[in-house]
N, C-alpha and C positions, 0 to 999 in steps of 0.2 A: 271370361272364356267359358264354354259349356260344359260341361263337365261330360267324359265320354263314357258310352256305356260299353262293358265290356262283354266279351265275346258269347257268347248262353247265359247274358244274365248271373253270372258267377259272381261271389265276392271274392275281393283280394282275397290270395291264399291258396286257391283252387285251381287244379292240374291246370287248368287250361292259363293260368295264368302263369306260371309255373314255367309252362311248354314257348309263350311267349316271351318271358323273357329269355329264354333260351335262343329263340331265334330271333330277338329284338337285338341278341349282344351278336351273333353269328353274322347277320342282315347288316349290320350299322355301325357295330364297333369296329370290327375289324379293317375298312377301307379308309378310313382315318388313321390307322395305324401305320397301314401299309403307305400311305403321303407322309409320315413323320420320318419314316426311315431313313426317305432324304436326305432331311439333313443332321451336316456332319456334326458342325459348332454348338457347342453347349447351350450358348444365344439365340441358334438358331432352333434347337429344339426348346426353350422355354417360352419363343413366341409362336412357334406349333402347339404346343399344348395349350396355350391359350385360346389357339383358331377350335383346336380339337371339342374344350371345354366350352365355346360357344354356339359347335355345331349340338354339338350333344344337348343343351339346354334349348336349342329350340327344336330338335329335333322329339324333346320331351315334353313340349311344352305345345307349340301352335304347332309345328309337324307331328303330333301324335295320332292324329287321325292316317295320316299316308302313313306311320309305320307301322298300324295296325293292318292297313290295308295289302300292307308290301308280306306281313308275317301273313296274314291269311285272305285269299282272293275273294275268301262269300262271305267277310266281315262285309255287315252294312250295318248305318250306323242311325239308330235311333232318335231322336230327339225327347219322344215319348217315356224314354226311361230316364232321362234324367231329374234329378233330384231338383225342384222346384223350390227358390228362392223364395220367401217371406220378405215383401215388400213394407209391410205395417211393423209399427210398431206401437207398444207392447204385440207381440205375437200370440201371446197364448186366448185361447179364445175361453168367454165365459158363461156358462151353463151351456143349454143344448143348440143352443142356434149358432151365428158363424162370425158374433163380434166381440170386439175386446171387450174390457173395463171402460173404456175411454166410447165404445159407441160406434166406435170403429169398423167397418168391413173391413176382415182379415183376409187378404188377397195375397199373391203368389204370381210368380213368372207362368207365363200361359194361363191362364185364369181367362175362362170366359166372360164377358158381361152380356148378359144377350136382354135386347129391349122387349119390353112387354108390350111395346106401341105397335114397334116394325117389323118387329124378326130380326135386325141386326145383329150381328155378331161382333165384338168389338175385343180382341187377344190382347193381355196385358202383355208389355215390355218391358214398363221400366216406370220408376215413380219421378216426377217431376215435384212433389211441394207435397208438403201437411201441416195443415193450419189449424184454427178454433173449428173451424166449419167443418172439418173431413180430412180427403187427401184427393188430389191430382196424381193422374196417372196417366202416361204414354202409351195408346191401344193401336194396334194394327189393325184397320178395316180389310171387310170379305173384297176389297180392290184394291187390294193391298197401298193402304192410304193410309197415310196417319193420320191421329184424333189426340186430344186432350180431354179425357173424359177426368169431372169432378164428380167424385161419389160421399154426398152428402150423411154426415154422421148421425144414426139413428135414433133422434131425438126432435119431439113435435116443433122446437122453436126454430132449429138450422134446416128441418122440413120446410117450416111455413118459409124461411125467408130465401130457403133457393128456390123455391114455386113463386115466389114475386120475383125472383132474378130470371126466370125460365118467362116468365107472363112478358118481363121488359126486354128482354132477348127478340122475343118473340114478334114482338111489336117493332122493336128497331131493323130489325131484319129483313121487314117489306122494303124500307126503302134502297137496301140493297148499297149501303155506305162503305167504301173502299176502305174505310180509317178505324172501323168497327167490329170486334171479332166477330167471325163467323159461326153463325149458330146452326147446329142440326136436328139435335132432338132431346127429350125427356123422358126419362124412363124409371120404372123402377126397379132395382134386380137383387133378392133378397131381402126384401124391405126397405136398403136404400136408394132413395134418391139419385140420380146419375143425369148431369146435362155434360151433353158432346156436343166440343166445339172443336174449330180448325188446331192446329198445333204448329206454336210459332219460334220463333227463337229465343233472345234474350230482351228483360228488360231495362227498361233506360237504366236504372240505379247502377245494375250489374257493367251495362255499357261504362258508365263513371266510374268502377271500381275494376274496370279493367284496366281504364285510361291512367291507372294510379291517381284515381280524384283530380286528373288535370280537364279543365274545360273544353270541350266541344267548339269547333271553328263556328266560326257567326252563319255559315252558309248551308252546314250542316244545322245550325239550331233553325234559322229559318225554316227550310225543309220541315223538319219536324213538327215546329210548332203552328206552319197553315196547316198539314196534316190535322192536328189536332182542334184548330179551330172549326174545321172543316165538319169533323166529329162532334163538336159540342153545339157546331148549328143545327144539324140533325136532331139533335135531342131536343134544343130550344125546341123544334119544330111540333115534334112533340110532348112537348109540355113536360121531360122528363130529367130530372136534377141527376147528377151522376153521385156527388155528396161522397167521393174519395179518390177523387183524382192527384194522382203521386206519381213519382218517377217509376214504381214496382208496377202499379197497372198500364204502364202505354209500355209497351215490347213491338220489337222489330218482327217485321214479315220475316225476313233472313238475313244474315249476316253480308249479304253479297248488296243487301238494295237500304236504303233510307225509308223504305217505306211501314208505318207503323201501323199498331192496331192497339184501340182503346180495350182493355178487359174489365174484367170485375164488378159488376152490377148487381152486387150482393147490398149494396147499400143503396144504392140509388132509387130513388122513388117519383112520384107525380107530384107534379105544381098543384097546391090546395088541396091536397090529399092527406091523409093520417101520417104524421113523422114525429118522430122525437127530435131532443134537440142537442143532444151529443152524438155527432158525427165530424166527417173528415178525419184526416190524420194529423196528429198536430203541428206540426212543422207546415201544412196549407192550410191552417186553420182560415176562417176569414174571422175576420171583428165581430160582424153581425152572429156570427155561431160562437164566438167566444164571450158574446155579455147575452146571447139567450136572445136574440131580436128575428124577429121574421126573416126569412130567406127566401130567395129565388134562384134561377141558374146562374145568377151575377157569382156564385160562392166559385161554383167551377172555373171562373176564369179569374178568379182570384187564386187559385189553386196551377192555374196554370201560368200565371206572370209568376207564384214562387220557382214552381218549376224552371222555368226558362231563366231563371237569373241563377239557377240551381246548375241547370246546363253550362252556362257561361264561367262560371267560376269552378264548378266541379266540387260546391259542398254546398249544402243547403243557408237559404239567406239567414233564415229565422231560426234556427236550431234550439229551439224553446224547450225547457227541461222540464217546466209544466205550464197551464194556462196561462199562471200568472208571470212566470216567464215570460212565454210567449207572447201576453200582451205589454209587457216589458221593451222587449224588440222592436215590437210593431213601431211604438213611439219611441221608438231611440231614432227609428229611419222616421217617420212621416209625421210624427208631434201627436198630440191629444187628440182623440176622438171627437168630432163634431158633436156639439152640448145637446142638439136634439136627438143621436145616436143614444149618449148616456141618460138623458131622463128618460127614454122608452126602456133601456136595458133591462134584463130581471136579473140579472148577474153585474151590473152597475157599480153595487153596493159591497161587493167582494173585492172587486180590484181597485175601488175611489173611492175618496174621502167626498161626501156632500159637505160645502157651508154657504150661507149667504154674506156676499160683499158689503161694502157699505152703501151701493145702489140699492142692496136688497136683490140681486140677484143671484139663481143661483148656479156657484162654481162647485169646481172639482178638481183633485188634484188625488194622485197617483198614489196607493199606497207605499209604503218603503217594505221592501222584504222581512224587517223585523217586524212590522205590526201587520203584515200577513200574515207570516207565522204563532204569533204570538196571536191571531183572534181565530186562527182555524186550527190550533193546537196542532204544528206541522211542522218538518225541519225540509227545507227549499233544496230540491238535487245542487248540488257547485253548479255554476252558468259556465256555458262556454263562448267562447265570442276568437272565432276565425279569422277576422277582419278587421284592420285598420281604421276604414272609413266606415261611415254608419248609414251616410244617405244612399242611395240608389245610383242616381247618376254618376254620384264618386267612385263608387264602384267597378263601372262599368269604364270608366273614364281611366281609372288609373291602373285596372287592371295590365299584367306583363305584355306586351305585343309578341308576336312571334318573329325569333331571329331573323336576321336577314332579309330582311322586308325592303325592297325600296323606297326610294321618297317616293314615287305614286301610288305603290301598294299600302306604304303605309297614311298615306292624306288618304285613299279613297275607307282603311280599314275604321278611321276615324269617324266617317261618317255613317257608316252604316251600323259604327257602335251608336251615334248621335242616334238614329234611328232607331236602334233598340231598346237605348233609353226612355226616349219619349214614348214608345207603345207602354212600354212598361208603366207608365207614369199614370196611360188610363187604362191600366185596370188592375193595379196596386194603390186603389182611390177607398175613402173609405164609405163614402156614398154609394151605394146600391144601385140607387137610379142614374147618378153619372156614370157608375162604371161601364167601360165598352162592351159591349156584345158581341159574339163573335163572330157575327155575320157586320158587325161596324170593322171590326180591327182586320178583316181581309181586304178589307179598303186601305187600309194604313201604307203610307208609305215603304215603310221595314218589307211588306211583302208584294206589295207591288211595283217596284225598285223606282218609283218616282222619285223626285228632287225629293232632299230636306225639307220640309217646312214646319219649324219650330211652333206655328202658330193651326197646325190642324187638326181641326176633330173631327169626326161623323156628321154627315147630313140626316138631320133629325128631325125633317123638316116635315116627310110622307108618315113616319110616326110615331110624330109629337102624342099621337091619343094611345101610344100603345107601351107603359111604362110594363117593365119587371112585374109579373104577378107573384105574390108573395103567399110562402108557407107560412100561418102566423101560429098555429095549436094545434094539437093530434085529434082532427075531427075532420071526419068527409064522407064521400058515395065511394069508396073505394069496392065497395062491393057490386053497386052498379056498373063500374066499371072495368072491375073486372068478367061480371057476366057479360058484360058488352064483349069483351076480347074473347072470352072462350067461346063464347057462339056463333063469333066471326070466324073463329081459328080454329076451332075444332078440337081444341085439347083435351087429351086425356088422360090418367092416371091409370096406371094397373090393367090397359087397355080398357077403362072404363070412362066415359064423361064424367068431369068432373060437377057437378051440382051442385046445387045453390040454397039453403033454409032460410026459415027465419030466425035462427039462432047462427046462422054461420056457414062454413062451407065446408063438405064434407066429400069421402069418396072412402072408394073400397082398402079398405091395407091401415087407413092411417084415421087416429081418432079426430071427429067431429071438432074444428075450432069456434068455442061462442063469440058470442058478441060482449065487449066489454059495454060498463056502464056510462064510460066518456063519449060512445062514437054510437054511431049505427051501422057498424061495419061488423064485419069478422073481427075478430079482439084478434088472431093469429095471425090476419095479415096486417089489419092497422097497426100492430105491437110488431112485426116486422119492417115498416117504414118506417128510416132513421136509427133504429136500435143496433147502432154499431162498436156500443163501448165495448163491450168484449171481442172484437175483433180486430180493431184499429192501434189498440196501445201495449198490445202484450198478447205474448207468444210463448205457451207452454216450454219449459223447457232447454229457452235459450233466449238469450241475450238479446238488446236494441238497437241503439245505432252508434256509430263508431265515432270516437273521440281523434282518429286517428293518430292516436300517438305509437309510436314503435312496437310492438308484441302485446299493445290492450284490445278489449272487448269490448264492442258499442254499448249503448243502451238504446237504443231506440226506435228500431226498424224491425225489429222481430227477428233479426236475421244473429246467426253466431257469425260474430267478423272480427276477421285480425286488419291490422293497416298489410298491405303490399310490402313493408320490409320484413313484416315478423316470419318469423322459421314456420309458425302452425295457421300462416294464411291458404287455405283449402279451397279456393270455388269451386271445387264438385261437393263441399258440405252447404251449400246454400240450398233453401229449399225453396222452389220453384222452377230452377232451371235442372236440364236432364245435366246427368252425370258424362252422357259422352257427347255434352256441348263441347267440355273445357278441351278435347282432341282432336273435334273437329277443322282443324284450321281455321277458326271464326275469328281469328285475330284480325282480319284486313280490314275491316271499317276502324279501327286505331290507328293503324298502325300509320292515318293522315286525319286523323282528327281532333287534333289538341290545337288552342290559341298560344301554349306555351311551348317554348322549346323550341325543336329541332323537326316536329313530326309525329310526339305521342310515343308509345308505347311499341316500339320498333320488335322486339322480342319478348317472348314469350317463355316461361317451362314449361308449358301445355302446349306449344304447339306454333309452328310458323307463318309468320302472316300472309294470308293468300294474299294475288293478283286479284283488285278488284277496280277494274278497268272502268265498269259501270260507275261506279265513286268517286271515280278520281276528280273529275272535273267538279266535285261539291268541299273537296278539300282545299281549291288551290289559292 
C-alpha cells in the first residue's frame, strides 16, 4: 500500500494532525457507535464490536485516503511525497556515484530509467529477480505498457556478455518468432547497461511448483513443447545455440493462455564462434558438454527432451548433484556412452577407467564414486534418485494415470504416452548427428497427432549433406560478425555507434575490450561466448534446488525453496517472478493441469483459481 502523504507536508505530531484526528474520531467513530446501540444481548454486542473493529481497520488502513478526504475537502493526495522503496539490495551506495558493493544500480519505487538511444522513459514498479548479472525490474512505459527492463551490473565482463545477448536479441527479433521474448531496446543509464524486453508472467519451473511438483496433462505438454520447437528452429536458422535451455527460461505469455516465450540469451552464442566449454545447467546438461566434445544446437534439444519428461513427471529426470553424478544418471537410463564419444572426450578420463581387452582393444568402464573422490581430492553431494524405474519409456509407461478415466480415455491416454516416449527416445540420443532437430521432431507423430508408428524417423533424405555444424574450440570471426550486425542494425551505445579496432571493440562510457592471444576477436566478447560457470550453478545468497522433503531447502536452482507443505514456503520470495503474481488470480492454468489426481491444485492461499475457459479444452 502507498504510503499517504499528510496534509502541508507535516510530520506526525503536528496541529494539523492533531486537528485530524479529532475529526477522524468525530467523522467515523461515532456512527458505529451509534449501529451498536441496537443491540441489546451481550452476544449480540460482542459480534458488533467485532463488525465495528473491522470497519475501523480498514477504514485505517485501504480507506484512509476517503477519510482524509471526508476530514478535509482540498486534501489532495500526492504520490510525489511518498517515501520511495529501495528495491536493491545491499542498499547503501558506495563512494560517489549510485551503486552498491556488489556493482549494483541502487534503484527505488519511481525511479526513472531513461534510454540514451530513444528518449524513452521507463518508471520502476516493482523488482522481478536478482541474479550474478544484475537485477530485473517491472517498469511502466510513457503508454503506459509494461516492460522487463534488466539493468546489468557495472562491471566490464556482465557488460560485454549482455551486449552479445542484446547483438543475439537483436538478430532473432527480425524474424518476428511468436515463441521468443520480445525485444525493444539497449540503453545505457548511469553507466549501466539496461535491455527492455516484453513483461511476461511465470516460468515453467514456478508452473511445477505450483502444481505441488505434480506433472502437467500430456496435451498441455504437447502445446508447450511445439511452442518450443518452434523456437529452437528459429534459432537453428540462425546458426544460434541457446546453451541454457531449462524450465526457469521458457515462461508463459499469461496465465490465462498456453502460450510461451523462450528468455534468457545471456549464454547463448554462434555456431563456429568463440565458446567455452562449461555451459547449460546441470540437470540439461548433454553428454557432449559433459566430457568437453564439440557441440551444435543438438545440446538444446537435448535440453529440452529433459525438460519435457521434467514436465510429465513434475521433478527433474537427471537431478545430478555434480557432473559426475550427472553422468552417473545419464547411464543408469541409456547405458555407456558410444566408445567413439569417449576416445574424442577431453574430460573422458575423469569420469572412465581406459584399459585394453584381450582383442587389444580399447575399453571403458565407469568410475566408482570412491575412486572419483579419492583421485580429484573431493567428497560427492548425497544422490538423489526420485524414481523407481531408471529407463525412459518406464517412466512414462508406469507413471499414475488420472482418476476416473474411462476405458477409451484411458487406451487413447496410453498411446499418446507411447507417443511421447518414442519422441523422447530421439533426442535423449547420445549421438549428435542422430539426435532430432527440431524442425524433424514437428513432423513426429506426438505433435502431429498421426497414428503411432513405433518404427518412424525423420526424412533425411533432402538433407543427407547438411549434418549439425559443430562448436569444437574458443576461436572464430566473431568480430566480423558482429560488425556485420551493427552496421546492418544500427546499434548504438551511449547514443554513440558502436566501433570496431584492431585490438577490439570499443565505445564511449565503457573500457576498450582486447583481443586475447587464442582468437582474432575481441577477447570481451569471444570470453563472453559459453562463459557461464558463474551463472548457471550458484546464486549469491540463497540456496538450489529442492530435495523436496517437508520444511528443507533445495540445493540447486538458485532459488530459496521450501516443498508446498513447509510453514516458510513463500513464492513471492522467488526471484524472478513479481511479488503481486502470487494475488493475481493466476491459479487457473492448475487448477486442470495435473496427469495426477483429481485436477491439480484446486486451491490456492494466494488466491482462487480463475475461469479459464480459453484452456479448458487443453486440459481435458
Amino acid at each position: 500500500m502507498s504510503t499517504l502523504s499528510l496534509p502541508s507536508g507535516r510530520s506526525p505530531g503536528s496541529k494539523d494532525l492533531g486537528a485530524l484526528e479529532i475529526q477522524f474520531s468525530r467523522l467515523n467513530f461515532h456512527p458505529y457507535g451509534d449501529e451498536d446501540k441496537s443491540k441489546s444481548s451481550s452476544k449480540g454486542n460482542s459480534q458488533s464490536e467485532g463488525k465495528v473493529k473491522s470497519r475501523l481497520l480498514l477504514k485505517a488502513s485501504v480507506s484512509l485516503l476517503e477519510v482524509y478526504k471526508t476530514c478535509r475537502s482540498d486534501f489532495r493526495y500526492q504520490t510525489s511525497l511518498n517515501p520511495k522503496r529501495c528495491l536493491t539490495k545491499p542498499s547503501e551506495i558506495e563512494g560517489e556515484g549510485h551503486d552498491n558493493r556488489e556493482a549494483d544500480l541502487v534503484i527505488y519505487v519511481n525511479d526513472e530509467l531513461v534510454s540514451s538511444t530513444s528518449g524513452r522513459k521507463y518508471v520502476v514498479i516493482d523488482k522481478l529477480g536478482q541474479g550474478t548479472f544484475g537485477q530485473v525490474v517491472k517498469c511502466l512505459g510513457e503508454n503506459d505498457e509494461h516492460f522487463a527492463v534488466k539493468i546489468v551490473r557495472n562491471k566490464p565482463a556482465y557488460t560485454n556478455q549482455a551486449l552479445v545477448e542484446n547483438m543475439i536479441l537483436s538478430i532473432i527479433n527480425q524474424d518476428n518468432s511468436n515463441h521468443i521474448v520480445k525485444y525493444y531496446e539497449c540503453f545505457t543509464h548511469k553507466n549501466h547497461l539496461c535491455l527492455v524486453t516484453e513483461l511476461l508472467s511465470v516460468n515453467l519451473y514456478e508452473l511445477l511448483r505450483q502444481n505441488q511438483f505434480r506433472g502437467l496433462s500430456m496435451n498441455l505438454i504437447r502445446v508447450i513443447l511445439r511452442q518450443c520447437l518452434d523456437a529452437l528452429a528459429k534459432l537453428t536458422e540462425r546458426d544460434i545455440v541457446h546453451c541454457d535451455l531449462k524450465p526457469e527460461n521458457i515462461m508463459l505469455k499469461a496465465m490465462t493462455s498456453p502460450q510461451i516465450k523462450v528468455i534468457d540469451f545471456g549464454s547463448a552464442c554462434f555456431v563456429n564462434q568463440a565458446v567455452y566449454t562449461y555451459i547449460q545447467s546441470r540437470f540439461y546438461r548433454s553428454p557432449e558438454v559433459l566430457l568437453r566434445l564439440p557441440y551444435s544446437s543438438g545440446i538444446d534439444m537435448w535440453s529440452l527432451g529433459c525438460i519435457g519428461v521434467e514436465l510429465f513427471l513434475g521433478l527433474p529426470l537427471w537431478p545430478g548433484t555434480s557432473e559426475y553424478n550427472q553422468m552417473c544418471k545419464i547411464i543408469e537410463s541409456l547405458g555407456m556412452p558410444p566408445k567413439e564419444m569417449l576416445d574424442r572426450g577431453k574430460w573422458t578420463d575423469r569420469f572412465f577407467n581406459r584399459f585394453t581387452d584381450e582383442q587389444g582393444r580399447m575399453v571403458y568402464s565407469l568410475k566408482t564414486p570412491q575412486q572419483f573422490q579419492d583421485e580429484n581430492d573431493c567428497e560427492l553431494p548425497k544422490d538423489r534418485n526420485y524414481f523407481k524405474f531408471k529407463m525412459i519409456h518406464e517412466l512414462i509407461e508406469h507413471y499414475p494415470f488420472k482418476k476416473g478415466l474411462s476405458p477409451e480415455e484411458l487406451d487413447k491416454e496410453k498411446v499418446i504416452r507411447q507417443k511421447f516416449a518414442h519422441f523422447l527416445k530421439g533426442v535423449l540420443v547420445y549421438d549428435t548427428y542422430s539426435r532430432w532437430t527440431a524442425k524433424e521432431c514437428l513432423q513426429h507423430p506426438f505433435f502431429t497427432s498421426q497414428e503411432h508408428d513405433p518404427s518412424w524417423k525423420p526424412d533425411r533424405s533432402e538433407e543427407s549433406g547438411t549434418l549439425p555444424q559443430m562448436i569444437s574450440h574458443p576461436h572464430g570471426n566473431l568480430r566480423a560478425r558482429a560488425r556485420e550486425h551493427f552496421s546492418l542494425h544500427g546499434f548504438c551505445v551511449h547514443g554513440y555507434p558502436l566501433s570496431f579496432h584492431a585490438d577490439g571493440a570499443s565505445w564511449p562510457g565503457i573500457p576498450p575490450m582486447h583481443a586475447g592471444e587464442w582468437c582474432n576477436c575481441s577477447k570481451g566478447y569471444g570470453e563472453t561466448f559459453g562463459r557461464t560457470s558463474s551463472l548457471l550453478q550458484a546464486s549469491p545468497g540463497g540456496t538450489m534446488y529442492p530435495p523436496w522433503a517437508p520444511g528443507s531447502i533445495g540445493q540447486q536452482r538458485g532459488l530459496p525453496m521450501h516443498s508446498p507443505g513447509s510453514a516458510a514456503f513463500n513464492p513471492g520470495s522467488s526471484p524472478g517472478v513479481a511479488s503481486g503474481f502470487w494475488m493475481a488470480q493466476g491459479m487457473g492454468v492448475l487448477g486442470m493441469a495435473s496427469n495426477k489426481g483429481s485436477g491439480g491444485m484446486n486451491k490456492s492461499p494466494y488466491g482462487s483459481p480463475t475461469d479459464n475457459s480459453v484452456l479448458a479444452a487443453l486440459y481435458q
